[in-house]
C-alpha positions as CSV (number, residue, x, y, z in Angstrom):
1,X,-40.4,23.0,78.0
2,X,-40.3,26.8,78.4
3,X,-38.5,28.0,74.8
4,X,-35.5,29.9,75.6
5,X,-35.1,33.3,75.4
6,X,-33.0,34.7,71.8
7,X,-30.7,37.8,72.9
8,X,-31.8,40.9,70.7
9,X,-29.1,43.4,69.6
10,X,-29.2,46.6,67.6
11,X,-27.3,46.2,64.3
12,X,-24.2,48.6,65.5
13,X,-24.0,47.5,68.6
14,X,-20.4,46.0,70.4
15,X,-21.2,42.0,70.7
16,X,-18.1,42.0,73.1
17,X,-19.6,44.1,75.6
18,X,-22.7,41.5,75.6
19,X,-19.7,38.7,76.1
20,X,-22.2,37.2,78.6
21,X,-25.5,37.4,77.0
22,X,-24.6,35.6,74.3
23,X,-22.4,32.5,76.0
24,X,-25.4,32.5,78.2
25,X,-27.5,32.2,75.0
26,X,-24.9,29.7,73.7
27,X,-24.8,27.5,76.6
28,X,-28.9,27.3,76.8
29,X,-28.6,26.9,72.8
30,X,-26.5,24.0,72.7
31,X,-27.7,22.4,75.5
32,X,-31.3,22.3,73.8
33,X,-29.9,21.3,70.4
34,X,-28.4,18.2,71.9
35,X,-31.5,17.1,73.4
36,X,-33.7,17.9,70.3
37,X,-31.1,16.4,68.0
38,X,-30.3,19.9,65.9
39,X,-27.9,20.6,63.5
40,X,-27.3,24.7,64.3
41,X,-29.2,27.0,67.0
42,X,-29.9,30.8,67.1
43,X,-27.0,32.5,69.1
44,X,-29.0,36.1,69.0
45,X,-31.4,38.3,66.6
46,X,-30.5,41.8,65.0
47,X,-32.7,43.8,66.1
48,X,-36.2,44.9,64.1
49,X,-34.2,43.1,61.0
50,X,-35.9,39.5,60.9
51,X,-31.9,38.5,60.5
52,X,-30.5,35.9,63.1
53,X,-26.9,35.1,64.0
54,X,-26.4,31.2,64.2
55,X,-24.4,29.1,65.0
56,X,-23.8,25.2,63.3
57,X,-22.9,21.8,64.8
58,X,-19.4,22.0,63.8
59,X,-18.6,25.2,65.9
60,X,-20.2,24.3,68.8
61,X,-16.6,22.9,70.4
62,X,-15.1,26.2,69.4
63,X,-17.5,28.8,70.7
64,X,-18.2,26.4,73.9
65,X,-14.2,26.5,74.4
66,X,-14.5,30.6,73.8
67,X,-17.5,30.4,77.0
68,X,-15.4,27.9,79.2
69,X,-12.5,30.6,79.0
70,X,-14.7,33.6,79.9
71,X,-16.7,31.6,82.5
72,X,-13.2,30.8,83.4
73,X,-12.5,34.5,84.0
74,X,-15.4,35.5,85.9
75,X,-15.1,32.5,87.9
76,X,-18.0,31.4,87.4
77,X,-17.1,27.6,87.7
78,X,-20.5,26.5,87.9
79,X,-21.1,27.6,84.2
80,X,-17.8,26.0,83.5
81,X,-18.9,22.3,84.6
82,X,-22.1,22.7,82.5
83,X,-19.8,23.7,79.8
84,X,-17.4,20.5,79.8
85,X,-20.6,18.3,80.0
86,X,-21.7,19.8,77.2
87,X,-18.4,19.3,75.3
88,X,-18.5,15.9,76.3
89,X,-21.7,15.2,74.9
90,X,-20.8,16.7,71.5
């Protein structure tokens, strides 16, 4: 199994303009935490600071909800049925 890919960020820089770097990151997250039976995953890494933004179990719903909304907006519905499988797994 190829290991995904961790977004890197500076330490200043917007998150929101990087909306979809780090659902995508979410999305490929979750999906491998499921499947490995984990209890949080690494959304993305500051960058040059060893320091990594994670996500637990419990807010997986939440921030998958957050990416069905902006997948919803881009309509990008192919995104959005991998998101309500995931859900449904959770």
């Amino acid at each position: 199994m190829v290991s995904r890919r961790i977004p890197i960020f500076e330490y200043n820089e917007e998150l929101k303009s990087k909306k979809h770097q780090v659902y995508e990151s979410l999305i490929k997250g979750v999906t491998e935490a499921i499947k490995t039976d984990k209890e949080a995953i690494k959304l993305c890494e500051v960058k040059n600071s060893g320091i990594f933004i994670t996500v637990e179990k419990p807010e997986w719903k939440n921030s998958l909800d957050s990416a069905l909304e902006y997948y919803i907006d881009t309509e990008e519905y192919e995104e959005c049925s991998k998101i309500k499988d995931l859900i449904n797994k959770l």
